[in-house]
N, C-alpha and C positions, 0 to 999 in steps of 0.2 A: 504493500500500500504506500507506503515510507518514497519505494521508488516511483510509481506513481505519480503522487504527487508532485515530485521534484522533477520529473521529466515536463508536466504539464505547466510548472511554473515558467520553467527555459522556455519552452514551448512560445507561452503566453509573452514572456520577456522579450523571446527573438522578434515574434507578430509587431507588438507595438515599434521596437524598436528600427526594422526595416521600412515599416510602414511610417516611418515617420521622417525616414531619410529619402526615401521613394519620394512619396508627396513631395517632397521642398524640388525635387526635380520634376514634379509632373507625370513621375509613372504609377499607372495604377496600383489600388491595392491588392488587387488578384494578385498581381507579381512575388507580390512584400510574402502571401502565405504560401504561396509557391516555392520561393527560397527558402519558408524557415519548415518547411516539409523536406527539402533538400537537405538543410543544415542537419535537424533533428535525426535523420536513419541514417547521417553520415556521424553523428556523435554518441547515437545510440545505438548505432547497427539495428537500426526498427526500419522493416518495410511494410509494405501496406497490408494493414491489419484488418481481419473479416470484421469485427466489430466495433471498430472506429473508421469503417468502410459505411458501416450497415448506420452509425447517428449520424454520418457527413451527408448519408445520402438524403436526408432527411433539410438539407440546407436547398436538393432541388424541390422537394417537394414544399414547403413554404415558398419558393420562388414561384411553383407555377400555380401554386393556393390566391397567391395574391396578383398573378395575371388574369388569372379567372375573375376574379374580384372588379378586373378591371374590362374584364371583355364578356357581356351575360351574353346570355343566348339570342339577346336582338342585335347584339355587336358582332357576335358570331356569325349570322347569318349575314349580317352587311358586307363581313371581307370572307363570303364561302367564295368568291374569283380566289382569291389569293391562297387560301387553305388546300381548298379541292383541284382546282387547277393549277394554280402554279407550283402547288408542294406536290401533288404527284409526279408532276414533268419533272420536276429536278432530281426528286428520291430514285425515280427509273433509270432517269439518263442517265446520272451521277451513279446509280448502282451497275448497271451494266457496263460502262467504259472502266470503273475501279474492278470491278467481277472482272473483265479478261485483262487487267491488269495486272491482277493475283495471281493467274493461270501463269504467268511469262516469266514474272518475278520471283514465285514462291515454288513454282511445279508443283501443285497441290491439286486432287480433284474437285471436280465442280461443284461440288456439294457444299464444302469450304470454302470452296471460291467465291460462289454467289454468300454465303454469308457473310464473310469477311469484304467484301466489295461491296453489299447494302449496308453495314456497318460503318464505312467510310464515308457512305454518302451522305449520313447524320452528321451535323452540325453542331457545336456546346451552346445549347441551352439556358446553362447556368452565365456561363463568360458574356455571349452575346447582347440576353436580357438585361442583366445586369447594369452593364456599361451601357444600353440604351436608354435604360429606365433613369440612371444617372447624367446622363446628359443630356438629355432631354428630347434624345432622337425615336423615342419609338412612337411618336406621334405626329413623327415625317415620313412624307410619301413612302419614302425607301424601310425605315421603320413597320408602315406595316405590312410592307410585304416583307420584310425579315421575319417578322411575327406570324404571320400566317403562312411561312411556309416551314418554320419550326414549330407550330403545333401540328401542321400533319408530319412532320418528323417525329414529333412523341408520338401520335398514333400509329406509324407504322412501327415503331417500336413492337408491337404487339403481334402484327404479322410475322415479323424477323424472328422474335424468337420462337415461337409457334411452329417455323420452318425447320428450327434449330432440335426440335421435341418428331416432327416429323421426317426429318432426316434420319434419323437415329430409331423408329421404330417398323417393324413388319409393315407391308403395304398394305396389310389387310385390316391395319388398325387406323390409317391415315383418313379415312372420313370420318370416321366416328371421334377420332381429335379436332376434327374441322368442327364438327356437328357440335360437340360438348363447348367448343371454345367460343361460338357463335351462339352458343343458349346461352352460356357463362355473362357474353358480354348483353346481350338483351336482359338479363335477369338485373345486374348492377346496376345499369341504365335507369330499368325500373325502381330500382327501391332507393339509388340518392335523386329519385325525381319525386316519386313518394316524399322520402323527408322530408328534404328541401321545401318542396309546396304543403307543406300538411302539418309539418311538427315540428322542422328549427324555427320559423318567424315564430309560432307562437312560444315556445321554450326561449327564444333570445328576447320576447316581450318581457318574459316573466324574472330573465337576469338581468335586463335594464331598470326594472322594477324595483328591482331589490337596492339598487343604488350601492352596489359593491362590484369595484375595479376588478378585485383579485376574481371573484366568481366569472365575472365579464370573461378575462383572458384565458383563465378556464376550459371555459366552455367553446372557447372559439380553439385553445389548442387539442382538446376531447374531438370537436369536428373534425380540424385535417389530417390528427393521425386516425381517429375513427374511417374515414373514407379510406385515405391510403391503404388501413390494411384491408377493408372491404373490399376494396379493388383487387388488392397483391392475393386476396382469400380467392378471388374468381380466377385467378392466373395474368391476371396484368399487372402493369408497373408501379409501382407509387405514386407517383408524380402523375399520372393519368386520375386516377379517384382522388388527389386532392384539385386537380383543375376543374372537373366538373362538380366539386360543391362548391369550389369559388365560384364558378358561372351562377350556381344556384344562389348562394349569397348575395351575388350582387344585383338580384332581384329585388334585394329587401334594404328598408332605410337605414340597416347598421354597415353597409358597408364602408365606410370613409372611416368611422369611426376603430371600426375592426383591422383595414388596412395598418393606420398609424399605430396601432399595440402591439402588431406583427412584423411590424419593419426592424425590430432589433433581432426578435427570434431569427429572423429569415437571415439577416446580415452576418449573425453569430454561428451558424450553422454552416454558408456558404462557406466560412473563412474555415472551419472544420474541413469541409471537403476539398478547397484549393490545398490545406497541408499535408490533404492522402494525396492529391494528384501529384504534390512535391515528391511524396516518400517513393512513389513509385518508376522513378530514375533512377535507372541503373546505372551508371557511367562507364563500367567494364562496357556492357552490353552496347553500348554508343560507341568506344573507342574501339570494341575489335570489329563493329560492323558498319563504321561510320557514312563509308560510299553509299552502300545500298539505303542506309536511313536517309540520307541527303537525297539520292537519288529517288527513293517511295514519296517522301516528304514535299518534294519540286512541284513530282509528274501530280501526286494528289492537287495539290493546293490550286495547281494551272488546270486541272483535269474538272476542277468543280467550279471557279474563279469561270472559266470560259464557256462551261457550258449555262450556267448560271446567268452568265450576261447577253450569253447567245437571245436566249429565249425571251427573256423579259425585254430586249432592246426592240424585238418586234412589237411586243404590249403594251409600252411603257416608254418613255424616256431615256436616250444613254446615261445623261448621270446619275437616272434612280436606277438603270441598271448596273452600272460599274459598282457604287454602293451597295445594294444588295449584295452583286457578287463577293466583292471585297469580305464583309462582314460574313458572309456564310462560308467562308471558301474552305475553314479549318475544318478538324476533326472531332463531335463531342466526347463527352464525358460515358454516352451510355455505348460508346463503342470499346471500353475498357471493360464492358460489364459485360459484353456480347462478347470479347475475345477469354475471358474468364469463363465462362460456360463451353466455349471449342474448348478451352485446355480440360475440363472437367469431363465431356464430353468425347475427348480423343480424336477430335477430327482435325485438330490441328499442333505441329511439335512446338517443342517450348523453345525454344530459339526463334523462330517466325512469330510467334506470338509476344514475347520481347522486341522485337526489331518494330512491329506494327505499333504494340506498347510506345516504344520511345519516339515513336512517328506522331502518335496524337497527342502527348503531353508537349512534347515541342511545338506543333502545329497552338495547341492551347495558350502555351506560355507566349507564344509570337500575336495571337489577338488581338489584346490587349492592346498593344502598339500602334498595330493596324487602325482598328476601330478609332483608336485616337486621332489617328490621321486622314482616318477616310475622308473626310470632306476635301482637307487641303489636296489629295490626290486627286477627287473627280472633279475639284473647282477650277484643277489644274488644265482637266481637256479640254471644258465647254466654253463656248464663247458668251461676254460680257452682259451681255441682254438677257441671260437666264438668272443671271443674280438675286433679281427680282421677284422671282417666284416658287424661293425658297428659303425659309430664316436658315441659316448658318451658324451655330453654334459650335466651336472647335476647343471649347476651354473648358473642362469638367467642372462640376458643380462641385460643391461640399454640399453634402445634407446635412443640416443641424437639427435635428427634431427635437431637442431641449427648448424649451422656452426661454430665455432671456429675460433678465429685466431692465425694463427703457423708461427712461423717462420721457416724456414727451409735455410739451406747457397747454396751457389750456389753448384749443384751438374752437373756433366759433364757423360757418360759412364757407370751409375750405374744402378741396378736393383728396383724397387717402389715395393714392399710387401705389399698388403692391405689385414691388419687382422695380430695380434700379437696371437693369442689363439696358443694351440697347436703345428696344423701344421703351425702357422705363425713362430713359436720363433725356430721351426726346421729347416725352410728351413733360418731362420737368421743365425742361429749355421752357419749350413753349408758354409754360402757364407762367413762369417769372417773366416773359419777355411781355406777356398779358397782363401782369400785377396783381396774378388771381393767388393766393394764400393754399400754401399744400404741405403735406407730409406722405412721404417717399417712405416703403416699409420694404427692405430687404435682408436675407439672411444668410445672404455671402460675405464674410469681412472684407473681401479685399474688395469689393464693390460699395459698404457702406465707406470702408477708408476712402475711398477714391472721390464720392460723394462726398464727403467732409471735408478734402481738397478743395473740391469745386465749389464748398459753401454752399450746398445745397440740404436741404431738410430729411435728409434720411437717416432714418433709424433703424437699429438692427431688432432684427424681430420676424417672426414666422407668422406671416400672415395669414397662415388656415388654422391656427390657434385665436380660438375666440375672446381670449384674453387680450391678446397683441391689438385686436381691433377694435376693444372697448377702449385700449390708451390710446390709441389714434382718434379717441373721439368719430366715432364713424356716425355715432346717432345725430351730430349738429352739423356733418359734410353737406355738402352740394353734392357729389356725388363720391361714389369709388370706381377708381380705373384699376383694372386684373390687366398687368402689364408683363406677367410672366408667357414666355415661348411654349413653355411644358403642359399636353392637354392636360393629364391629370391632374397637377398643381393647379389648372386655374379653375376646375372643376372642386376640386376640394376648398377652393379658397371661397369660390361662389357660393357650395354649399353653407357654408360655415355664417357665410353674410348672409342668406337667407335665413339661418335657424336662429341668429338672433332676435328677428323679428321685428325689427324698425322700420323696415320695406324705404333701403337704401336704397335710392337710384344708384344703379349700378352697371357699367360699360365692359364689354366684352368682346374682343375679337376672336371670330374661329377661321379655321382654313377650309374646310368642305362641309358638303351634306350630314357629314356620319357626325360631326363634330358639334356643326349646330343642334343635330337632335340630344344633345346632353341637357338642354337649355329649355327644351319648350315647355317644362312644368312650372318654370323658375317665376313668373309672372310678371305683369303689368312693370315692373320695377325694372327689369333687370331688360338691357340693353344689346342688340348683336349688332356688330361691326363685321361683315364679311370684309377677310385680309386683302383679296386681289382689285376688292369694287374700290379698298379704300387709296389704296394705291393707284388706280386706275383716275380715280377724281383726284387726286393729288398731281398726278402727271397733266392731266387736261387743266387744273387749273392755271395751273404754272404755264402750260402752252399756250392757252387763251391772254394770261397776261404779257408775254412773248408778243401776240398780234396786235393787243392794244396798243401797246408802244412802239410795233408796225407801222400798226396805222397813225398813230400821230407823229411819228418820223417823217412821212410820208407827206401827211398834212401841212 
């Protein structure tokens, strides 16, 4: 026990410590738990352990608990283009081109080959999401089709391994596998569709009732692992039966609230699972076989990069397909768990299963980087005119979900601005160059410091804390502007000003159809700013004033 602990304190010491060297230079924290996964089996002689395998796993499953949260069943059906069509075209083509890529590289039969090559066609889940939901990209164009083609990537998860059960048993028993896996999955369907509509809302009534936090969080972590193993009980993956009782959740008016309780579980768990994906670098198995990892590691990345941007470039736009491609191109997390059932399974040797091994945690650790770069890459092909019909964020957020405390002086008639980025420090210009009276709410420091340079009114503070918006005096404003890029941020900051109930006039920009329908309960108060009309009247105004002074040039 003694040892234990002392492993877990270095453990915890190395996490903060790299992570906080990282940051000062801008590289993700995925990396920070990546290296002290390295560190720690390189000081402990620990490699990836089945039961700090089995709680890490547990870091996707809250990850895709609260994408569900954020995508119900009407959001689901709004991006079924992107799920059903664009995630099958890629899972096939990407699986077949990696499938006879296996056969050349590995000499392994085709049984092996086709799984080991649809296993490569999957993407990481956890790294991708993650850094999306952080930066504020997964509610840009290219975001959701990352998104919707990595949830039919968790669901073919289910056929994959399925194939894996079927390859390995008598022919004569391969339908009646088909037949039980297909009642299996009708059955689960039914009964978290049951709950969900029948007996969480009114059970989550009765713990908001109670007016106790501890029961609240509770009750919501009893949900996701409840699902999860309901799911893992019928033979599918975790992470599948906690996505669909998030769908189901966010059905019901606790979801915002349930979201923010869950953001540390999820955060704490995630950093568990990057420190198994550290542990499982071998470095022998890299230095005696490094050509061929380089060489697997290239042809993948190019082999799914290309066929990825192939497709969507017909559908879509080149820079939202270069972006998709980019961010999808790696290899995920549940192809380490696919290559672990070959080794158990015998259908593939332990040396190709290491080489493939240190092909996806490399492919993993390189993400990161990417993702951070992706935009300055595809801003780099397209010409200057597209600028404009896409916010650009390339600078990672900090999330603070602590509240702060601000002072702010008494304000009477002014306007509350949540979110100093960009379009916040614009529409500040604006209203000082007007003499209108405001307070700027953001919760990036080096954003409020940069504010405080400029002598501007901003305060640090988390605007979807209903706290932050009683000191901003939001009951005596003119109005509140939601000047954050991030949909769900401005959706949670909306909610938050409606539940207080002062029926703040309140200003809102959204980017499309799917975006505006978050809004239309919200009422008479509450304001939408379509982003492209606003830009569009800004550009004509400016042009029109151009011809005025034409014209009396002229004159």
């Amino acid at each position: 026990m003694d040892n234990i602990i002392y492993i877990f304190v270095i453990t915890a010491g190395c996490a903060v410590l790299f992570n906080l060297i990282f940051r000062r230079y801008g590289i993700p924290t995925i990396i920070g738990y990546i290296a002290t996964g390295i560190l720690i089996s390189q000081l402990f002689g620990l490699k990836n352990n089945h039961d700090l395998s089995f709680v890490a796993e547990f870091g996707i499953v809250f990850l895709m608990f609260t994408i569900g949260l954020e995508f119900s069943i009407k959001h689901l059906m709004s991006m079924k283009k992107y799920v059903f069509i664009y995630g099958p075209i890629q899972v096939f083509a990407t699986g077949f081109a990696c499938s006879i890529l296996s056969v050349y590289i590995f000499d392994i039969d085709i049984k092996s080959a086709i799984i080991i090559g649809f296993a490569l066609s999957l993407s990481s889940t956890a790294i991708v999401l993650k850094t999306l939901n952080d930066n504020g990209h997964i509610s840009k164009r290219y975001g959701r089709k990352v998104l919707g083609i990595l949830l039919f990537q968790d669901i073919a998860v289910i056929p994959l391994l399925l194939m894996i059960d079927i390859f390995n048993v008598e022919d004569g028993a391969v339908s009646s596998l088909i037949f039980t896996s297909m009642v299996s999955a009708v059955i689960l369907i039914v009964i978290l569709y049951f709950i969900g509509k029948y007996i969480l809302s009114r059970v989550l009534y009765l713990v908001v009732s109670a007016n106790s936090k501890e029961i609240f969080i509770t009750t919501i972590l009893f949900t996701v692992i409840g699902s999860s193993f309901l799911a893992h009980y019928f033979g599918f993956s975790y992470s599948l039966g906690a996505f669909i009782a998030g769908m189901l959740i966010a059905e019901t008016q606790y979801k915002h609230q349930i979201e923010t309780d869950l953001i540390p579980f999820r955060d704490l768990l995630l950093g568990l699972f990057f420190i198994t994906v550290g542990m499982q670098i071998n470095f022998n198995v890299i230095a005696n076989n490094l050509f061929i990892i380089a060489l697997v590691l290239i042809t993948v990345l190019i082999i799914k990069a290309l066929i990825i941007y192939l497709f969507l470039m017909i559908l879509t736009r080149k820079k939202v397909a270069l972006k998709a491609a980019l961010s999808l191109a790696q290899v995920g997390e549940f192809a380490l768990a696919i290559f672990t059932l070959l080794s158990v399974k015998g259908m593939a040797d332990d040396k190709t299963l290491q080489i493939l091994t240190a092909v996806v945690v490399i492919s993993m650790v390189l993400t990161p980087f990417i993702l951070k770069n992706v935009s300055k890459i595809a801003d780099s092909m397209e010409e200057q005119d597209e600028l404009m019909q896409e916010v650009v964020t390339t600078k990672e957020q900090d999330e603070i979900e602590e509240l702060v405390n601000i002072d702010i002086p008494e304000y009477k008639n002014h306007f509350v601005v949540c979110g100093y980025g960009k379009l916040g420090r614009e529409i500040v210009r604006q209203l000082k160059a007007k003499g209108c009276s405001y307070i700027a709410l953001e919760n990036d420091l080096n954003l409020v410091e940069r504010g405080k340079n400029s002598r501007d009114n901003v305060y640090y503070g988390n605007a979807i804390q209903k706290t932050t918006l009683e000191k901003a005096h939001i009951k005596n404003c003119i109005a509140t502007i939601i000047a954050v890029s991030n949909e769900q941020k401005s959706e949670l900051i909306a909610n938050s000003i409606k539940n207080l109930g002062y029926d703040v006039n309140t200003i809102i920009r959204f980017a499309d159809t799917i975006e505006k329908g978050l809004y239309t309960d919200f009422g008479d108060h509450f304001y939408l700013i379509k982003e492209r009309e606003a830009v569009a009247k800004a550009i004509i105004s400016k042009a029109l004033k151009c011809k005025i002074n034409n014209d009396l040039n002229q004159g």
